[in-house]
C-alpha positions as CSV (number, residue, x, y, z in Angstrom):
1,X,-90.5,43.0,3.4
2,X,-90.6,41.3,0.2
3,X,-88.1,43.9,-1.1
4,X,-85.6,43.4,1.5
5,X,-85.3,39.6,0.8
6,X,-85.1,40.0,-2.6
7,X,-81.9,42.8,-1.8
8,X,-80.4,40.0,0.7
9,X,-80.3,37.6,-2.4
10,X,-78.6,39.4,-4.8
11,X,-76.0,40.3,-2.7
12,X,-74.9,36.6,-1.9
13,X,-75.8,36.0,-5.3
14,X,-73.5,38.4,-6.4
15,X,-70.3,37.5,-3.8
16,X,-70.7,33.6,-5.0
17,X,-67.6,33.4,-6.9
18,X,-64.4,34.8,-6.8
19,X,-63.1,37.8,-9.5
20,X,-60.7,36.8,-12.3
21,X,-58.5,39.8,-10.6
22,X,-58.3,37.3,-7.8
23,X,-57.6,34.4,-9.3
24,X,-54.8,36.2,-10.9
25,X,-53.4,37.5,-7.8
26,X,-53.8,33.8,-6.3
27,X,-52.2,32.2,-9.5
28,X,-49.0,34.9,-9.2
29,X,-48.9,34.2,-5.7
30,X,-48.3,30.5,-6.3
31,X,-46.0,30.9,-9.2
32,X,-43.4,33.5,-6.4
33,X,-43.9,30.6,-4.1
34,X,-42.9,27.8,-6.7
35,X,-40.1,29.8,-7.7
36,X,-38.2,30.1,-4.4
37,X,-39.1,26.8,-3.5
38,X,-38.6,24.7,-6.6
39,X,-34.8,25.2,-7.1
40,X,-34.2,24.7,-3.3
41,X,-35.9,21.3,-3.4
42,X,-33.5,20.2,-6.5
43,X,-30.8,21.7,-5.0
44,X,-31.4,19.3,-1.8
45,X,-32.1,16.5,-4.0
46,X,-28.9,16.7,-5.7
47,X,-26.6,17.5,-2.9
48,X,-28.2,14.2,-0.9
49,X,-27.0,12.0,-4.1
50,X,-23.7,13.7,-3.8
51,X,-23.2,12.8,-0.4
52,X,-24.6,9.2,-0.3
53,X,-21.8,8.7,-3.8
54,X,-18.9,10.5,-1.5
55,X,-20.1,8.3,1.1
56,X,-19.7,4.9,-0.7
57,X,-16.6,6.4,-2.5
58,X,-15.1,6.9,1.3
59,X,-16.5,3.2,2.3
60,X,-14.9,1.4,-1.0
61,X,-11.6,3.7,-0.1
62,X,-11.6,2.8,3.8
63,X,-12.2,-1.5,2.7
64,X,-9.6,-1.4,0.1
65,X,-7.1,0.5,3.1
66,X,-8.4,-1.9,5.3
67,X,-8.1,-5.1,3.0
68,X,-4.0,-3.8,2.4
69,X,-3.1,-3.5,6.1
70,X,-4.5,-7.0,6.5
71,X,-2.5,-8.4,3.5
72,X,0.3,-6.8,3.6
73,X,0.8,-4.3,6.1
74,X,1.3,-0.4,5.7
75,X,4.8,1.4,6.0
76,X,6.0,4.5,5.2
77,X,7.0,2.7,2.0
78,X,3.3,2.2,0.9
79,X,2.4,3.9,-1.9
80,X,-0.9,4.5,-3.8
81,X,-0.3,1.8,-5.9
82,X,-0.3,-0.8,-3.5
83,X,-4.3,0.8,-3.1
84,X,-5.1,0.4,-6.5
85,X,-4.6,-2.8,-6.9
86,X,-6.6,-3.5,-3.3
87,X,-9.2,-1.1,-5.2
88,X,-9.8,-3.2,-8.6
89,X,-10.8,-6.4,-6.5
90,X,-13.9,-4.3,-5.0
C-alpha cells in the first residue's frame, strides 16, 4: 500500500508544471494573435481621428456657408472667395 502512494505522488509531482515546449507553443500562439490584432486596432484608431478632423473640417465649412448666406446672400455669382474670407474669421 505504501508503494502505491508513493507512485500516486510522483506522478502529480511530476505533471506540476508546464513543459518549456508549452510555453513556447503558448508564447507563439500569442504573438499570431497580436499580430492580426495589433495593426487592426491602429488602423481603427487612426481612421476614428480622420473622421472626427473631416468632421470639424465639414462643421467649420457648413458655419462659414452659413455665416455668408446670412451676410450677404448666395447667387449664382458667389464664388469661393466670398468663403474664404467667411473662413479666416473662424
Amino acid at each position: 500500500m505504501a508503494s502505491r502512494r508513493s507512485v500516486v505522488k510522483r506522478k502529480s509531482s511530476r505533471s506540476a508544471g508546464f513543459t518549456l515546449a508549452e510555453l513556447l507553443i503558448v508564447i507563439t500562439i500569442l504573438g499570431e494573435i497580436a499580430t492580426f490584432t495589433i495593426p487592426k486596432i491602429v488602423y481603427a484608431q487612426v481612421n476614428s481621428q480622420m473622421n472626427s478632423v473631416v468632421k470639424e473640417d465639414f462643421s467649420t465649412l457648413a458655419q462659414a456657408f452659413q455665416s455668408l448666406s446670412l451676410d450677404k446672400g448666395v447667387s449664382a455669382t458667389t464664388t469661393s472667395n466670398d468663403l474664404g474670407a467667411y473662413l479666416t474669421i473662424l
